[in-house]
ROKEVEX-272120 format. One record per residue (C-alpha): x, y, z. Coordinates in steps of 0.1 Angstrom, whole numbers, always signed. Each point is the difference from the previous one (the first is absolute). Last residue first. Layout:
BEGIN
NODE      X      Y      Z
NODE      X      Y      Z
...
This chain:
BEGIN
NODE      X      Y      Z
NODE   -167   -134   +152
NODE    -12     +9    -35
NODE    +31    +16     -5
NODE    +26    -21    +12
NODE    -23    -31    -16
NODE     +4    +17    -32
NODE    +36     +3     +4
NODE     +8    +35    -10
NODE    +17     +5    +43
NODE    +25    -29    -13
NODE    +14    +21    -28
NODE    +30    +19    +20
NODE    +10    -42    +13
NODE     +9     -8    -34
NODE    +38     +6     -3
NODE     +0    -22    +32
NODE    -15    -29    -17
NODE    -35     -8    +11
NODE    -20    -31    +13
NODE    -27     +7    +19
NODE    -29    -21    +12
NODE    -31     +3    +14
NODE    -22    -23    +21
NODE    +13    +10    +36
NODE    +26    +23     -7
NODE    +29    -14    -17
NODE    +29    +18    -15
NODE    +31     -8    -19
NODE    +25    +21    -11
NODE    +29     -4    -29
NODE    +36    +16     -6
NODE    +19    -33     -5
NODE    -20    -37     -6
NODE    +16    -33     +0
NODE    -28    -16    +24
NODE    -26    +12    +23
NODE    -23    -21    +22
NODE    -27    +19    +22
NODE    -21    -16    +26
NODE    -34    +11     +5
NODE     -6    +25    +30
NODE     +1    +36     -1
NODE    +26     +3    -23
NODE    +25    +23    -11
NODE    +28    -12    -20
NODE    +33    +23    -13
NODE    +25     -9    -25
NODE    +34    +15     -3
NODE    +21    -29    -11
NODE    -17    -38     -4
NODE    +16    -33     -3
NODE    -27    -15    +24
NODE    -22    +19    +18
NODE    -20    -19    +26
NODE    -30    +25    +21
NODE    -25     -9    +26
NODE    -31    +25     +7
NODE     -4    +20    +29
NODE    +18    +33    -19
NODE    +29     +8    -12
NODE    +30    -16    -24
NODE    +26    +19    -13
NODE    +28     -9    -23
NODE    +32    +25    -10
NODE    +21    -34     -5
NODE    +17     +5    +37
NODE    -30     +3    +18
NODE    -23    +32     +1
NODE    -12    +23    +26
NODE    -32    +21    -15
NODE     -2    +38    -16
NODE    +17    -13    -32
NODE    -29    -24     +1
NODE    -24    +23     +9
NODE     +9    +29    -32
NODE     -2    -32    -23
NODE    -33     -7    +14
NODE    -12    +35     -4
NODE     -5    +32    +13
NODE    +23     -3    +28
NODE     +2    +33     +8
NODE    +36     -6     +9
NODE    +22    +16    +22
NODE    +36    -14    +19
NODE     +0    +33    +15
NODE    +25    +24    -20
NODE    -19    +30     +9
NODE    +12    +37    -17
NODE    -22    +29     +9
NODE    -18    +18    -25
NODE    -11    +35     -4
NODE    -27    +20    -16
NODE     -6    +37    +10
NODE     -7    +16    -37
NODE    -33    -22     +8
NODE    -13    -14    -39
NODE    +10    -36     -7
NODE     -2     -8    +38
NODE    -36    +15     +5
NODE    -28    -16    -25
NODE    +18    -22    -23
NODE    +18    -12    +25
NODE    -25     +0    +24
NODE    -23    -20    -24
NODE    -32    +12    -16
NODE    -37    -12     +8
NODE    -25    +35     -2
NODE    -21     +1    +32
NODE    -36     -3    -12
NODE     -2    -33    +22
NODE    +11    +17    +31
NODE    -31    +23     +0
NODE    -23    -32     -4
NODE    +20    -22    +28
NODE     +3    +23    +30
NODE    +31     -7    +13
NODE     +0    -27    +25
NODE    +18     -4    +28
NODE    +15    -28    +20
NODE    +12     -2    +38
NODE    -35     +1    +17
NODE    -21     +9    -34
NODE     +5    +30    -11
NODE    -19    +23    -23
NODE     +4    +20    -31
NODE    -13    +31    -13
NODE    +31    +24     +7
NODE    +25    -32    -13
NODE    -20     +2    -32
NODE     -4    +37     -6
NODE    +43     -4     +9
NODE     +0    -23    -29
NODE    -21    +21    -23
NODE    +21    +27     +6
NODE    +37    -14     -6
NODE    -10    -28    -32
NODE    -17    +35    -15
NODE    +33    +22    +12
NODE    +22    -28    -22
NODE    +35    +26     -4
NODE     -3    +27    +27
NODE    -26    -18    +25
NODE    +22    -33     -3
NODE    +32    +29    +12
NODE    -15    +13    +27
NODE    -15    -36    +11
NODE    +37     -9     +2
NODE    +15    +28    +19
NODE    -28     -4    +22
NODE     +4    -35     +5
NODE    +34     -2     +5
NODE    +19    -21    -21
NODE    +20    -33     -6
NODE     -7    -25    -24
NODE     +2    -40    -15
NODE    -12     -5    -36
NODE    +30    -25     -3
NODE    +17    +29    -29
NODE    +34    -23     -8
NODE    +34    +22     -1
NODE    +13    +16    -30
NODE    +39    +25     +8
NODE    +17    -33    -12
NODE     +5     +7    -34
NODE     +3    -41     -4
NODE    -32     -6    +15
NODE    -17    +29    -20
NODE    +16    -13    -37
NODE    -13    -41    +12
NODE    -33    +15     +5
NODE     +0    +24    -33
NODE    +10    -33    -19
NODE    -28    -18    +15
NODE    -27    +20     -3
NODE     -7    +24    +28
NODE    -33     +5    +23
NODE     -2    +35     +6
NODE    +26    +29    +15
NODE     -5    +23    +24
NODE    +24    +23     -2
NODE    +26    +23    +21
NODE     -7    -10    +35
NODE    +17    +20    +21
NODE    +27    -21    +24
NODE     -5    -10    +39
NODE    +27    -14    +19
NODE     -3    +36    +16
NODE    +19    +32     +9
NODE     +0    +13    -34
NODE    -25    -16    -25
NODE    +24    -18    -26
NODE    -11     +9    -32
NODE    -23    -23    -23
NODE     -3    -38     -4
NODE    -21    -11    -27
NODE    -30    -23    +15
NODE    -12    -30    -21
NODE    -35    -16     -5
NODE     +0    -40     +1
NODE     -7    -29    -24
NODE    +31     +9    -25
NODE    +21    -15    +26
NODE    +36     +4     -8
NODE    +14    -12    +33
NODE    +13     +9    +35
NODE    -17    +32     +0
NODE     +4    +11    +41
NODE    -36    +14     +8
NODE     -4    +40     +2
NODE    -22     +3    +26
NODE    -26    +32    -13
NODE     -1    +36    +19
NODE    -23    +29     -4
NODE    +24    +23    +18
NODE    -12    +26    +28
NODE    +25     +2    +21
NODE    -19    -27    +21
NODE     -3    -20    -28
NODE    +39     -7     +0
NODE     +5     -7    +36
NODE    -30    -21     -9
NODE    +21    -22    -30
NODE    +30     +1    +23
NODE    -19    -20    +28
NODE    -19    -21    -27
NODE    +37     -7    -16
NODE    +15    -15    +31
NODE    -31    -17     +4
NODE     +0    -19    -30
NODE    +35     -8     +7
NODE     -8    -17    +28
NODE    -29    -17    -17
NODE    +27    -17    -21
NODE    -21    -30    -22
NODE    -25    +27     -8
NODE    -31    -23    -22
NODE    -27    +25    -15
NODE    -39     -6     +5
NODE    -12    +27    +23
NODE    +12    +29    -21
NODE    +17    +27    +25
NODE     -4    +34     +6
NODE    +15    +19    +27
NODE    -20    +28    +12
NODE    +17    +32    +18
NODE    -23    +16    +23
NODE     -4    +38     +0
NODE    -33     +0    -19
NODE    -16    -19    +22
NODE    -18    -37     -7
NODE    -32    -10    -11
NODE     +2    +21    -34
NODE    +36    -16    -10
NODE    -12    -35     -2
NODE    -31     +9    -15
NODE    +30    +20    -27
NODE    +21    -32     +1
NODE    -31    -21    -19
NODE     -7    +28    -25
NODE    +35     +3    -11
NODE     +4    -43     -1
NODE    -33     -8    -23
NODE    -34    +11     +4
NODE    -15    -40     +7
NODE    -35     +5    +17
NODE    -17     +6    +35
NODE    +38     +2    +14
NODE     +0    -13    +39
NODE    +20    +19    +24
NODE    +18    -22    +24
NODE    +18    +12    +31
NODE    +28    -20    +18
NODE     +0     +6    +42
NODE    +19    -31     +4
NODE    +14    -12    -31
NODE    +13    -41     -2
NODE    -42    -11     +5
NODE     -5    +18    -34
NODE     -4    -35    -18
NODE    -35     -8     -3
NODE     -8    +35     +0
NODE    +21     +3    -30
NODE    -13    -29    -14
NODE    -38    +10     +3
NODE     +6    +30    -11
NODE    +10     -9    -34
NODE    -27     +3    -21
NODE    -14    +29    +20
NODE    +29    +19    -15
NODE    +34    +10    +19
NODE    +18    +25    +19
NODE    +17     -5    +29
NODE    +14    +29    +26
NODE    +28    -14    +24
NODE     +3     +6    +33
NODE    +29    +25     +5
NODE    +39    -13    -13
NODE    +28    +14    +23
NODE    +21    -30     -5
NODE    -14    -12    +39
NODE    -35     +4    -19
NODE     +2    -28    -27
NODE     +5     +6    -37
NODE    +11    -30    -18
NODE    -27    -23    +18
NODE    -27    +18    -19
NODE    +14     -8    -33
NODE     +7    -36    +10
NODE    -35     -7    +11
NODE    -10    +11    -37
NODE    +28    -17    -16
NODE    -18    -38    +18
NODE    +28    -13    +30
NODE    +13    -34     +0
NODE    +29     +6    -26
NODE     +0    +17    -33
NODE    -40     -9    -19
NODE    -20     +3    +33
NODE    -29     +9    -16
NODE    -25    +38     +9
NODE    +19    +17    -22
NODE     -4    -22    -30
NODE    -35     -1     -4
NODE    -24    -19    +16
NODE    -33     -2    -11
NODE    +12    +21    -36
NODE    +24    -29     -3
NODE    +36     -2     +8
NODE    +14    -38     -1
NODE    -16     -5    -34
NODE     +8    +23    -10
NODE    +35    +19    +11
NODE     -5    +26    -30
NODE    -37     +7    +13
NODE    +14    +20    +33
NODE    -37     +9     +5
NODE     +9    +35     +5
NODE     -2    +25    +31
NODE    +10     +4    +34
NODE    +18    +32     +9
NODE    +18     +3    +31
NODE     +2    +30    +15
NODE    +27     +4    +27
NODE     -2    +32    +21
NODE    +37    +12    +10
NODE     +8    +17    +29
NODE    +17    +35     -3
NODE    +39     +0     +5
């Protein structure tokens, strides 16, 4: 089994959880399930005695600053530092330019919630058994639920010898009746944005399908510079690189696409309805987090987060509360997808 090269992209503002995530701190950098922030919880999934290397992060000036802040979990971690925003292809291919072409790269969002890193693991280890027979390989996440929020994965054949099927479509965002149709097919998991390959195998096939985003990154990487454990890629090449997502880019076009099945406890937790059902909750479905004091009265499936002022809730079902400093939320849960069109979200 080859070792496996964690990159952990760190992008996003997280502007759905405003006014807890702002563009100063966004969401991977909070402790928003448990004591540890998503980011340190990313890096703590893949340590060396499961046959992780030192991880590789990528992230943008903005954020550096946290990630150095909170690196201390990853010995021998590498940063490399994007001049400018080219989306998730672009981001995995300066990834895939530092390291050999023979090494198998897991990549992993920095700001999802995996309540079973065990089985995480599991999966990695088939994921690069996978890679390393040349598949482009996504984690096929467990649909326990209609969401019309995430992308889907059709399951294809069985791939012999492995727990590892073809992927047979890549399927967008859903309406609801096409959710509810795919979890009860059954063959549709989740698409988590989480994958296996080797770098050669994918740089091969980002040179095929986006060979502008391929060149101009590697010009980049060529004409960069590092700075003890960060680099740099050289900033004007890097901003003519074209922004397009790996999906988009690779997954939706490799004949070698496969998918490993991972029923993790996941959630990106892209909102404060996706947080809640991430947290414990008492016997009503209520939450209550942070350093602030809490009395709900009467209430089912209600969750308060606050920094400080006391909360009081009465008589309400399917609410949340948040306080942060000198704003205040107050949403239902079918409201939580328009928190990030707040204008203070967006002016944050």
């Amino acid at each position: 089994m080859p070792q496996i090269v964690p990159v952990i992209l760190c992008g996003g503002s997280g502007t759905r959880l405003w006014p807890r995530s702002r563009a100063a701190m966004p969401k991977p950098f909070l402790p928003l399930v448990g004591d540890t922030t998503l980011f340190e919880a990313s890096l703590a999934r893949c340590p060396a005695d499961l046959g992780f290397s030192a991880p590789v992060v990528v992230t943008g000036t903005r954020h550096l600053d946290h990630v150095e802040a909170q690196l201390s979990g990853a010995p021998g971690a590498t940063v490399i530092v994007e001049p400018a925003a080219r989306n998730t292809a672009a981001a995995i291919a300066l990834a895939a330019c530092r390291l050999p072409d023979d090494a198998v790269m897991l990549v992993c969002p920095s700001d999802h919630h995996i309540g079973r890193p065990d089985v995480f693991a599991e999966a990695a280890s088939a994921a690069a058994a996978l890679a390393s027979e040349g598949w482009l390989v996504s984690f096929g996440i467990e649909a326990t639920a209609p969401e019309t929020g995430f992308g889907y994965l059709k399951r294809g054949d069985a791939i012999e010898g492995t727990t590892g099927f073809r992927t047979a479509q890549f399927v967008e965002k859903p309406d609801l009746e096409r959710a509810k149709s795919f979890l009860a097919d059954g063959g549709y998991a989740w698409n988590g944005g989480i994958f296996a390959f080797r770098v050669g195998d994918f740089m091969a096939e980002l040179s095929a399908h986006r060979p502008e985003i391929a060149a101009k990154v590697r010009e980049a990487v060529e004409k960069g510079a590092s700075d003890s454990h960060r680099f740099h890629p050289d900033a004007a090449t890097f901003a003519a690189v074209p922004s397009d997502s790996v999906d988009y880019a690779v997954m939706e076009n490799t004949s070698r696409a496969a998918m490993v099945p991972a029923d993790m406890d996941w959630s990106d937790i892209g909102n404060w309805q996706a947080l809640h059902d991430a947290l414990e909750r008492d016997e009503s479905g209520n939450s209550v987090r942070g350093s602030g004091e809490a009395e709900l009265v009467d209430c089912r499936n209600v969750l308060v987060d606050s920094d400080g002022p006391r909360v009081s809730v009465i008589g309400l079902d399917n609410v949340i509360v948040v306080v942060d400093g000198n704003e205040v939320l107050v949403t239902t849960a079918e409201g939580v997808q328009k928190v990030g069109k707040l204008n203070g979200a967006v002016n944050q």
